[in-house]
C-alpha positions as CSV (number, residue, x, y, z in Angstrom):
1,X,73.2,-13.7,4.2
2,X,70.6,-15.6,2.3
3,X,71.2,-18.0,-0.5
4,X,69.1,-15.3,-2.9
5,X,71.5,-12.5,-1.4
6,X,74.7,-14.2,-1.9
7,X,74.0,-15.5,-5.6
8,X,72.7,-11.5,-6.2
9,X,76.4,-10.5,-4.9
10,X,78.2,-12.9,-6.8
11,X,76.9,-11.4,-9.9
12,X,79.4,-8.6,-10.7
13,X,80.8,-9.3,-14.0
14,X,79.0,-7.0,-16.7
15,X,76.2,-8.5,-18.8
16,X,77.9,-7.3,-22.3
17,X,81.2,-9.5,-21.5
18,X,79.7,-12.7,-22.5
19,X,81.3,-16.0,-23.7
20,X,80.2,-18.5,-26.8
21,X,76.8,-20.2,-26.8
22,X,77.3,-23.8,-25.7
23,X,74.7,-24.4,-28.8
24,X,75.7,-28.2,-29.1
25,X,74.3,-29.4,-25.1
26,X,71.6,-26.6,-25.4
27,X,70.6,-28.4,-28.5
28,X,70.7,-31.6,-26.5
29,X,68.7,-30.5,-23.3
30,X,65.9,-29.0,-26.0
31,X,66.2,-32.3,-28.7
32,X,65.3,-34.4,-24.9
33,X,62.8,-31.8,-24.2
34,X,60.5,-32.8,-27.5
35,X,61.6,-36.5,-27.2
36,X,59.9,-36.9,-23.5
37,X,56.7,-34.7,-24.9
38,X,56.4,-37.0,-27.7
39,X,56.3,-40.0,-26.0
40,X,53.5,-39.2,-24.0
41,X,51.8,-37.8,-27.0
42,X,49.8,-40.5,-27.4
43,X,49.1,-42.0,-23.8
44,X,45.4,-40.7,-23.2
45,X,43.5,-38.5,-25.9
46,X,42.5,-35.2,-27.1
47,X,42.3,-32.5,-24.6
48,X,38.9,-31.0,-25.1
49,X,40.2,-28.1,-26.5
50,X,42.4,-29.8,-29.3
51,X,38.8,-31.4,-30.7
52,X,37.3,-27.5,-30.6
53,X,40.6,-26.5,-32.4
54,X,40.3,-29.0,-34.8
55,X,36.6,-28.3,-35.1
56,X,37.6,-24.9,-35.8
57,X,40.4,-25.4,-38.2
58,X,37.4,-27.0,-40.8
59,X,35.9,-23.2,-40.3
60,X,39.1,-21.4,-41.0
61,X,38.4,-17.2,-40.2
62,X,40.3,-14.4,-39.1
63,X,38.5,-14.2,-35.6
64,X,36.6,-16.5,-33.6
65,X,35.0,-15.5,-30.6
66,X,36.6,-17.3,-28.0
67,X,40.4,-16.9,-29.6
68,X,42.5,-15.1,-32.8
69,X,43.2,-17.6,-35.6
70,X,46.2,-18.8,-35.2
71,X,45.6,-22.0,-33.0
72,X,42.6,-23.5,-35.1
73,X,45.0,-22.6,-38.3
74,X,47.7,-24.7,-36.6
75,X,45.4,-27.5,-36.2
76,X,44.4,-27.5,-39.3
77,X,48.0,-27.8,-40.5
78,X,49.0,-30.6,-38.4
79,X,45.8,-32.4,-39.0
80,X,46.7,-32.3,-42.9
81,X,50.2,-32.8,-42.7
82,X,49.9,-35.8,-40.0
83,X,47.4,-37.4,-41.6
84,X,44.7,-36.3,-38.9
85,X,46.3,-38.6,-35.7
86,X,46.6,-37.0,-32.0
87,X,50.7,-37.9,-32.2
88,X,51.0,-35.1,-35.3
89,X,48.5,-32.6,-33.7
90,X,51.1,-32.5,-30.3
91,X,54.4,-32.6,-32.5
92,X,53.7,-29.0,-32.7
93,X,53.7,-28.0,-28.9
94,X,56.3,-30.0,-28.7
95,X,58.4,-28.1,-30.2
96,X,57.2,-25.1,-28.6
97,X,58.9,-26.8,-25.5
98,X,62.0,-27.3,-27.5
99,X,61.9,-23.3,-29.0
100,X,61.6,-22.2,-25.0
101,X,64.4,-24.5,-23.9
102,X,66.8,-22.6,-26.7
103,X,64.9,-19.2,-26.5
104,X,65.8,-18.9,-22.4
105,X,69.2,-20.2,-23.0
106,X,70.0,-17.5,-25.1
107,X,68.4,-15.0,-22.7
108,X,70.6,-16.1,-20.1
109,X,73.7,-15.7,-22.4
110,X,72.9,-12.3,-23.2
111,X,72.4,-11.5,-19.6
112,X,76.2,-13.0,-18.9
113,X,75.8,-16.5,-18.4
114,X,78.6,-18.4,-19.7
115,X,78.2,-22.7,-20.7
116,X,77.6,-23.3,-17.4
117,X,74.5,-21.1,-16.9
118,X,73.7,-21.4,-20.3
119,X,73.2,-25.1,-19.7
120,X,71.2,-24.2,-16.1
121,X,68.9,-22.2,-17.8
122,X,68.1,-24.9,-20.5
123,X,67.5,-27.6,-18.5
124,X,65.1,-25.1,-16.0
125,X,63.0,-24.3,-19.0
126,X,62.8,-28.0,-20.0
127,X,61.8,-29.2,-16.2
128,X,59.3,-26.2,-15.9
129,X,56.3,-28.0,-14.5
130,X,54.2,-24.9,-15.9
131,X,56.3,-25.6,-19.6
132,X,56.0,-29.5,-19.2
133,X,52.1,-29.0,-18.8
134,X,51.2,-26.9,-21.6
135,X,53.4,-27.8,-24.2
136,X,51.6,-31.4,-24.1
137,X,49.2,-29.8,-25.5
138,X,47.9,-27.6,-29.1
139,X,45.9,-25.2,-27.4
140,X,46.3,-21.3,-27.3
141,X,48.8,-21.5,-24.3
142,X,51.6,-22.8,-27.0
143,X,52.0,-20.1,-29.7
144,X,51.5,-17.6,-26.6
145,X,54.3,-18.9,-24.7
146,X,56.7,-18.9,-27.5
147,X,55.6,-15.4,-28.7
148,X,55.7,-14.0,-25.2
149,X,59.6,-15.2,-25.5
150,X,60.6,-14.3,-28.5
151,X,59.3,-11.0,-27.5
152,X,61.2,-10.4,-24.3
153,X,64.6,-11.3,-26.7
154,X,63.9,-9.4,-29.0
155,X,63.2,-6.8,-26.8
156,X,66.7,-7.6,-25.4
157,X,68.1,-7.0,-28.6
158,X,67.2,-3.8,-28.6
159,X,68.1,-3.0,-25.4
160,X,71.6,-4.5,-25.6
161,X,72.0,-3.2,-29.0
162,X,70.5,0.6,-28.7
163,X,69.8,0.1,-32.6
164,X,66.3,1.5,-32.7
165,X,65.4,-1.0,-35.9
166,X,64.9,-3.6,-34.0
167,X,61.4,-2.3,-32.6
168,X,60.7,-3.4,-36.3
169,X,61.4,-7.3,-35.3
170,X,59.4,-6.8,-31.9
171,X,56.5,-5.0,-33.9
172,X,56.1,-8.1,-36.2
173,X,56.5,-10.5,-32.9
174,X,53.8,-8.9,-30.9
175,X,51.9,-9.0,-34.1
176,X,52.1,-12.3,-34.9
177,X,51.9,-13.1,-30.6
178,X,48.5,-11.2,-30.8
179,X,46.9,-13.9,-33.5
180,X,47.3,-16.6,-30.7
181,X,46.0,-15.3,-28.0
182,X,45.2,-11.7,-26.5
183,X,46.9,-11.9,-23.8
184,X,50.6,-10.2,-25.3
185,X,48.6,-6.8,-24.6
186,X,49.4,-7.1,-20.7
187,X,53.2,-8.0,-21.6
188,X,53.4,-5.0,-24.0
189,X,51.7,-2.4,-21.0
190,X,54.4,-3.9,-18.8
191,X,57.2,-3.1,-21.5
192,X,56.2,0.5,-22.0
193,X,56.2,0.6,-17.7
194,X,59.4,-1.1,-17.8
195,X,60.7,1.4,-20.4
196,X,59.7,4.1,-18.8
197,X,60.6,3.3,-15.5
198,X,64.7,3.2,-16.9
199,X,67.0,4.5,-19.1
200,X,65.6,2.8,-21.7
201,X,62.8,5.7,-22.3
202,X,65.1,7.5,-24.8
203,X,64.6,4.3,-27.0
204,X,60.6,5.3,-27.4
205,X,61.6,8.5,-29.1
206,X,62.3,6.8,-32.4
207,X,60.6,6.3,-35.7
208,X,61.0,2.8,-35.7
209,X,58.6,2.2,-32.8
210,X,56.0,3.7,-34.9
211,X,56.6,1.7,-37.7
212,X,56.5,-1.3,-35.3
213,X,53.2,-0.4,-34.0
214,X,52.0,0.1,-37.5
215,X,53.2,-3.5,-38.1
216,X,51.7,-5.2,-35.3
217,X,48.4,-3.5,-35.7
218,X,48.5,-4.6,-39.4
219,X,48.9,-8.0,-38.3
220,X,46.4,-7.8,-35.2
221,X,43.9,-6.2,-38.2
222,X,42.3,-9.3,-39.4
223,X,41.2,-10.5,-35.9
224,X,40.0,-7.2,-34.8
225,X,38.0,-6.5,-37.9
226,X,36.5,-9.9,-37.1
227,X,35.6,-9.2,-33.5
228,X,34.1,-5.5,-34.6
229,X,31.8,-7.6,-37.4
230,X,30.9,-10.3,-35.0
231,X,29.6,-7.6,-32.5
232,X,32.7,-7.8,-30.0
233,X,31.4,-11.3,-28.4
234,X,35.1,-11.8,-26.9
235,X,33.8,-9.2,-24.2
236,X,30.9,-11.7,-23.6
237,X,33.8,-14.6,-22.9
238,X,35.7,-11.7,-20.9
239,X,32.7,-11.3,-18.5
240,X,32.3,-15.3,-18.2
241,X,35.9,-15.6,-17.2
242,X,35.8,-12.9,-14.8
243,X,33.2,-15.0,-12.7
244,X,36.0,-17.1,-11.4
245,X,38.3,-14.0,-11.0
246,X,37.8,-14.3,-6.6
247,X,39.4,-18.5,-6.9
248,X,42.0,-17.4,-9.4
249,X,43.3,-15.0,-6.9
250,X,42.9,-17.2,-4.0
251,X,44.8,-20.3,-6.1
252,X,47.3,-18.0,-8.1
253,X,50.6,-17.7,-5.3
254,X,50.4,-21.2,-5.1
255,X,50.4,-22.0,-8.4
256,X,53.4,-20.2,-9.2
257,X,55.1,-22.2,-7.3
258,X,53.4,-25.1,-8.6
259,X,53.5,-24.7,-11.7
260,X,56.9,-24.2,-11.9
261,X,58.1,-26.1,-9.2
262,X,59.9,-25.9,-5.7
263,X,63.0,-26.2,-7.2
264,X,62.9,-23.2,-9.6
265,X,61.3,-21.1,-7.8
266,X,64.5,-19.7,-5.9
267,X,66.3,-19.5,-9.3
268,X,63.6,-17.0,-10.5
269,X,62.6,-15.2,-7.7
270,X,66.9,-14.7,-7.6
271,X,66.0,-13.8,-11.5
272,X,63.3,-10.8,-10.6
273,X,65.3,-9.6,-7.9
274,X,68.6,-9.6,-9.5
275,X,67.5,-8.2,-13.0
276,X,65.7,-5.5,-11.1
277,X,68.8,-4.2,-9.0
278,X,72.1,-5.4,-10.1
279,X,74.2,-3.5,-11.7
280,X,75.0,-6.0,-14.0
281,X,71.7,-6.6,-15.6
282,X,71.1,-2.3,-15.9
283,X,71.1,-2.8,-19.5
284,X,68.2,-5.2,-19.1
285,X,65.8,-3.9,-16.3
286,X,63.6,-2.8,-18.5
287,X,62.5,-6.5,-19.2
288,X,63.1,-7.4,-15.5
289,X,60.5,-4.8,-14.1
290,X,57.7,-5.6,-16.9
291,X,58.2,-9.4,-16.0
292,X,57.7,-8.6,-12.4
293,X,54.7,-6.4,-13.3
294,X,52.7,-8.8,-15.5
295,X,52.9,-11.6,-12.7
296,X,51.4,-8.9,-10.6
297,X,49.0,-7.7,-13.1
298,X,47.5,-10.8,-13.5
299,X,47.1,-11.5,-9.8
300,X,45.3,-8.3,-9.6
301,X,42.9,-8.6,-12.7
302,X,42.2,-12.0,-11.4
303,X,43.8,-14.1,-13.9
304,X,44.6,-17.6,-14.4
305,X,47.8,-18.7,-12.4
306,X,49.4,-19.7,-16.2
307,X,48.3,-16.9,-17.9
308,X,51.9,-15.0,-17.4
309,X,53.6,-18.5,-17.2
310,X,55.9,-17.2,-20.2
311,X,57.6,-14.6,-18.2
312,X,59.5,-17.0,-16.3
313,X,61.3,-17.9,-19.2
314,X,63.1,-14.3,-18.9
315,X,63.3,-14.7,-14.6
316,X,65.4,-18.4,-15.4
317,X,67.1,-16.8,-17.4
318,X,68.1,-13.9,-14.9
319,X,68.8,-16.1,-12.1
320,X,70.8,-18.8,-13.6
321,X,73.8,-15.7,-14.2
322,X,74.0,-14.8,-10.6
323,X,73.4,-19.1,-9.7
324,X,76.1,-19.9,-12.2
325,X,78.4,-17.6,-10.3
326,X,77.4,-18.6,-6.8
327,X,77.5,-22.3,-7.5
328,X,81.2,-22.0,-8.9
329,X,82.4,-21.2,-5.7
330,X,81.1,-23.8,-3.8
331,X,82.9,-26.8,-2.8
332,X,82.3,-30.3,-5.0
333,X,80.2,-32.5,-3.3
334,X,82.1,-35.3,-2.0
335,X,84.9,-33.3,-3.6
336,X,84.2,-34.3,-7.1
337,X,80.7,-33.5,-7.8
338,X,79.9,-29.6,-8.8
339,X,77.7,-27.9,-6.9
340,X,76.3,-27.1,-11.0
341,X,75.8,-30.8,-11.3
342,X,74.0,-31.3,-7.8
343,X,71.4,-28.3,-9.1
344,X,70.8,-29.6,-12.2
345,X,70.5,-33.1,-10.9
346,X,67.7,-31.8,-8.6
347,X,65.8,-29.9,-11.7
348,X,65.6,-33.4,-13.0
349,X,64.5,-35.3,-10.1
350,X,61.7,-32.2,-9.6
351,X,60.3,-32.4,-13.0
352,X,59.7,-36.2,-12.4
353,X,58.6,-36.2,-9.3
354,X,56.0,-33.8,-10.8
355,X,55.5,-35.8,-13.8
356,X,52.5,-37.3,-12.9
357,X,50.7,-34.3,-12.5
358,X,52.1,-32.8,-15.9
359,X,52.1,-35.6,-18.2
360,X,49.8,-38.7,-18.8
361,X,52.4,-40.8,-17.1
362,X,50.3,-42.7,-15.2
363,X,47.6,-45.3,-16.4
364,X,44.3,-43.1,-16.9
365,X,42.1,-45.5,-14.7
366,X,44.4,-44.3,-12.1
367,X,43.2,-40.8,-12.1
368,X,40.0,-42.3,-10.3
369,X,42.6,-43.0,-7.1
370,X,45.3,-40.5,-7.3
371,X,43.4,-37.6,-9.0
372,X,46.0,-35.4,-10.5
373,X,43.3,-33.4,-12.5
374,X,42.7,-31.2,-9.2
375,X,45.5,-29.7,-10.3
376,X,45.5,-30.3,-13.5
377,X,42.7,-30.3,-14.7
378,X,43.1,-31.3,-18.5
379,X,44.5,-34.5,-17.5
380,X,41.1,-35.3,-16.6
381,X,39.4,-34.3,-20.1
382,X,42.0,-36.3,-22.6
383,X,40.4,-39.3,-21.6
384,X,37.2,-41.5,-23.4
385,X,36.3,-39.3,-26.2
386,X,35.5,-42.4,-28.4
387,X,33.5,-44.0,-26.0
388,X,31.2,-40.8,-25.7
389,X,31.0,-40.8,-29.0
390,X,30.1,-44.6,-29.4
391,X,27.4,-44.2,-26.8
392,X,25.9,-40.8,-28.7
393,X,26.1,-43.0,-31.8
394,X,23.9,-45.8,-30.3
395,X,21.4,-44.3,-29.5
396,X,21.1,-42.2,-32.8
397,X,21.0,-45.4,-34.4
398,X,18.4,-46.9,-32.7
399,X,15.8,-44.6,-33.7
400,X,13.8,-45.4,-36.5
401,X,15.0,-44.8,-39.7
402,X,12.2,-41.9,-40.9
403,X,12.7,-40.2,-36.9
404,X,16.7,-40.3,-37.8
405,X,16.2,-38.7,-41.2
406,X,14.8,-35.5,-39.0
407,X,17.1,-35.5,-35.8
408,X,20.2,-33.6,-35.1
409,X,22.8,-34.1,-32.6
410,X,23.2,-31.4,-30.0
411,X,26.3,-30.8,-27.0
412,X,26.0,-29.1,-24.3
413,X,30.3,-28.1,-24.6
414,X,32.5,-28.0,-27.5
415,X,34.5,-31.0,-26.1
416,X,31.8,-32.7,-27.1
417,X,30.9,-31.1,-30.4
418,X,34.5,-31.7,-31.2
419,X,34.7,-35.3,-30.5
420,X,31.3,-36.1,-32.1
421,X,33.5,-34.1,-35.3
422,X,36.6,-36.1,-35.1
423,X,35.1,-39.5,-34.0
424,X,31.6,-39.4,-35.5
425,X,32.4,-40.1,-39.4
426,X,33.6,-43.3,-38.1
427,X,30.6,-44.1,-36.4
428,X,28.1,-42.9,-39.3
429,X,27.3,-39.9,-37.3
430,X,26.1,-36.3,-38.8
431,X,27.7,-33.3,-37.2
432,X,27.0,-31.8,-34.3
433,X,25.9,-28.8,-33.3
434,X,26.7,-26.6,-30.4
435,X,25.8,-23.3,-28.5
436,X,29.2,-23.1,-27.1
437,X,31.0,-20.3,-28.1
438,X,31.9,-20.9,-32.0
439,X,29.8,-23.6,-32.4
440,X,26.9,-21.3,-31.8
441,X,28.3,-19.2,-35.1
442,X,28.2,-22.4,-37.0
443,X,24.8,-23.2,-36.1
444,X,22.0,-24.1,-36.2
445,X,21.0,-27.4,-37.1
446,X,19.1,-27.9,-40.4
447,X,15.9,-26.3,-40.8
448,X,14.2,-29.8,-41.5
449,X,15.6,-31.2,-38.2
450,X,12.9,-31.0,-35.5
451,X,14.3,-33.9,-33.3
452,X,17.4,-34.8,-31.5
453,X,20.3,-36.3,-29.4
454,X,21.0,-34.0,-26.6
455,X,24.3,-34.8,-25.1
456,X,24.7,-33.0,-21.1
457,X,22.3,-30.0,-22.1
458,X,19.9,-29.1,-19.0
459,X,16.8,-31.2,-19.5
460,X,14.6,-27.9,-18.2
461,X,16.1,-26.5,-21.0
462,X,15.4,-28.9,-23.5
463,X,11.9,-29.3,-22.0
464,X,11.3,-25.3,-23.4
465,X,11.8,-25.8,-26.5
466,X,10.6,-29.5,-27.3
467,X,7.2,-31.0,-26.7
468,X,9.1,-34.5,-25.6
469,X,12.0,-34.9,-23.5
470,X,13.6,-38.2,-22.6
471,X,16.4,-39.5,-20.7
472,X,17.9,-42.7,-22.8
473,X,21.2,-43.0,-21.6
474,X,24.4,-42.0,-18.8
475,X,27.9,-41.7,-20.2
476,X,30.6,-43.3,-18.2
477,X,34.1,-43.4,-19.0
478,X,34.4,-46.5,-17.5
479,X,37.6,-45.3,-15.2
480,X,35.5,-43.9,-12.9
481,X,37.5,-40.6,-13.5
482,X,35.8,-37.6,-12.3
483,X,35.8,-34.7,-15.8
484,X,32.8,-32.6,-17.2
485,X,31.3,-35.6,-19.3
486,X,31.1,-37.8,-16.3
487,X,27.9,-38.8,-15.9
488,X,26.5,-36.8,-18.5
489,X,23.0,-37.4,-19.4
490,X,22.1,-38.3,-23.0
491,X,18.4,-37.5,-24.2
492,X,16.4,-37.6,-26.8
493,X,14.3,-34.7,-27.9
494,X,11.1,-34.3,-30.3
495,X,8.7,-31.6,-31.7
496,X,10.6,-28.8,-31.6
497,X,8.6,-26.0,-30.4
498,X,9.5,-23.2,-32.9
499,X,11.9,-23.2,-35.5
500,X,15.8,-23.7,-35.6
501,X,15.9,-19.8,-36.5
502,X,14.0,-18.7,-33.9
503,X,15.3,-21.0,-31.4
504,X,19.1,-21.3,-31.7
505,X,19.2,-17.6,-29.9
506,X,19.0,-19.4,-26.4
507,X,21.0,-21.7,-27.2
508,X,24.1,-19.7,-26.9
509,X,26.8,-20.1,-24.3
510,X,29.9,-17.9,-24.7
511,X,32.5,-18.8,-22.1
């Protein structure tokens, strides 16, 4: 028998006969969890993202049309409450990390895990490569993630309960879940599968889940009314994602395993099976099945591999009851080390021997030799922000003061935007202005502005709607790291051909 068969068979003990939470070493395991994020916080930059977040947090709505609110409104919290430094901005993923660490523990209790699982299914949420990754960073991925989990428990809640009020609870979660990111829609069609699929179906036949609905809609509201004023231009984003659908399905197997790492992924593959077919998780399959399905799902549609990254924390969860039985009846090692102890010891030594491709643990010049951003590729863009904006800055400046007076400064990303928005006060730079998705909302440039500083826009481009077109400068990051802004031409454009209103149409880039 496999090792995935005989943990499924060791697993006989009833999911409702469950011991104590060991709340004092999952509180440990989650308290090292932010610790390690935090000090990395610092090590390179902003990712480019966090500057269009912050960007966006100075145009607080209730849609934007790359996102829902709640990630700019984030950023604009820990930019005021930190003081506007990059170590407050990642104190909130941070302890996103720490809520998953506790959120899967508790999972796994509910699914029968006693202290020693408990402890298992900690310290696999803390050493999740896929967990590590994004929780270094504020971008949408890290109220998603959460939500996603607090979901599935409270889903679990109602399953283990049968008390029909709790659909109240998971009404205001996937409300909440749906102003960070659209993607708890696919996690709530794999619930009502799930449901339907088991037992649980009698559970949909209650009051309650209408009043949920009417709850999460109320909260989903804002951002929809937004999208349906705005003209729907998520769909636009929608269809630009979909052009790398045919790689995402080709990369997407191997980044599960990736992602989460070698030595997890027999703990949650254990976790689907055994939550699907044990008898001991029945009460739960419900959550098992729409786990399984939104993996699949995403595969399918041609999503990104991390896009259902926050199912896993359910799959842990599920394997470490059947692991925690399987390991107890396995001789010590050496005859005085558990078979526990030799697990979690390799958890550790897996999440640092991935480390370098999670976290900014290595010197950024190193990127140019060992370059980690191929598989992650945010690594890559945390790095030289300030000296972009330095070189953008020189050249403004060295135009005459009357051609300065009339000249804007235009990006051909929101990366950039963003940077010139968080670095550029410093440097006596005016803000920048973007075609890129939001930025393209917040424009265009002054009416009175017929020249600018073109920052990696397509000189063809530039050439149609200015008379002069020049090339004054390359951006180097000086690591010789290979990222979008790499080599980046900087030009400077005159005599705009038409005006701002007119113009700024062709400008736009949603994606």
């Amino acid at each position: 028998m496999n090792l995935t068969g005989e943990m499924q068979q060791q697993a006989t003990t009833p999911a409702t006969d469950r011991g104590p939470m060991a709340w004092h070493a999952i509180a440990i395991i989650a308290a090292a969890a932010f610790a390690v994020e935090m000090a990395v916080s610092a090590r390179y930059g902003y990712v480019r993202d966090e500057l269009y977040f912050l960007s966006a947090g100075h145009h607080l709505a209730f849609g934007y049309v790359d996102q829902p609110p709640l990630t700019p409104l984030l950023a604009r919290a820990a930019e005021i409450l930190g003081g506007n430094t990059l170590v407050a901005l990642r104190v909130v993923p941070a302890l996103g990390l720490a809520a998953l660490v506790v959120l899967t523990a508790v999972m796994s209790r509910m699914l029968g895990a006693g202290r020693t699982g408990q402890l298992l299914a900690a310290l696999a949420a803390a050493t999740c490569g896929e967990y590590l990754g994004s929780m270094h960073e504020l971008t949408t991925t890290t109220p998603d993630f959460v939500c996603w989990a607090v979901v599935l428990l409270l889903v679990m809640k109602l399953l283990d309960s049968r008390d029909p009020r709790w659909w109240l609870a998971i009404g205001a979660g996937v409300g909440v879940a749906s102003e960070a990111k659209w993607n708890i829609a696919f996690l709530v069609a794999a619930l009502g599968a799930g449901f339907l699929a088991t037992g649980a179906r009698g559970l949909l036949r209650s009051k309650y889940l209408l009043v949920g609905c009417v709850v999460a809609a109320a909260l989903a509201a804002p951002d929809l009314i937004w999208q349906a004023a705005h003209g729907w231009p998520s769909i636009d984003v929608f269809r630009a994602l979909q052009g790398d659908a045919g790689h995402n399905r080709i990369v997407y197997w191997p980044g599960q395993v990736l992602y989460t790492g070698p030595v997890l992924v027999p703990l949650w593959v254990t976790g689907a099976i055994w939550s699907v077919r044990s008898a001991a998780a029945r009460p739960f399959r419900a959550v098992g099945i729409a786990c399984v399905i939104v993996i699949v799902v995403q595969f399918v549609l041609g999503g990104k591999a991390y896009y259902s990254g926050a199912a896993y924390t359910f799959l842990l969860a599920a394997g470490c009851v059947p692991a925690e039985r399987w390991l107890a009846a396995r001789r010590p090692l050496a005859g005085r080390i558990p078979a526990a102890a030799v697990l979690a010891a390799a958890m550790l030594a897996g999440a640092v021997i991935a480390a370098p491709v999670t976290l900014p643990v290595l010197p950024a010049r190193t990127l140019h030799f060992v370059p980690v951003q191929k598989i992650n590729y945010d690594l890559g863009e945390e790095i030289a922000w300030p000296r972009l904006v330095a070189l953008v800055s020189h050249e403004y400046h060295a135009l005459p003061a009357a051609q300065r007076q009339h000249t804007t400064i235009l990006t051909g990303n929101y990366g950039e935007s963003g940077a010139i928005d968080r670095y550029g006060p410093g440097f006596g730079l005016p803000q920048a202005y973007s075609g890129a998705n939001n930025f393209w909302l917040w424009g265009p440039p002054p009416a009175a502005d017929t020249s600018a500083v073109a920052v990696n826009l397509d000189p063809a481009f530039l050439h149609r709607e200015f008379r002069h077109v020049r090339q004054v400068a390359t951006f180097w990051n000086g690591l010789g790291v290979s990222d979008d802004e790499q080599g980046a031409g900087v030009y400077v454009a005159t005599g705009l051909r038409s005006t701002w209103a007119q113009a700024w149409p062709a400008f736009r880039n949603y994606g």
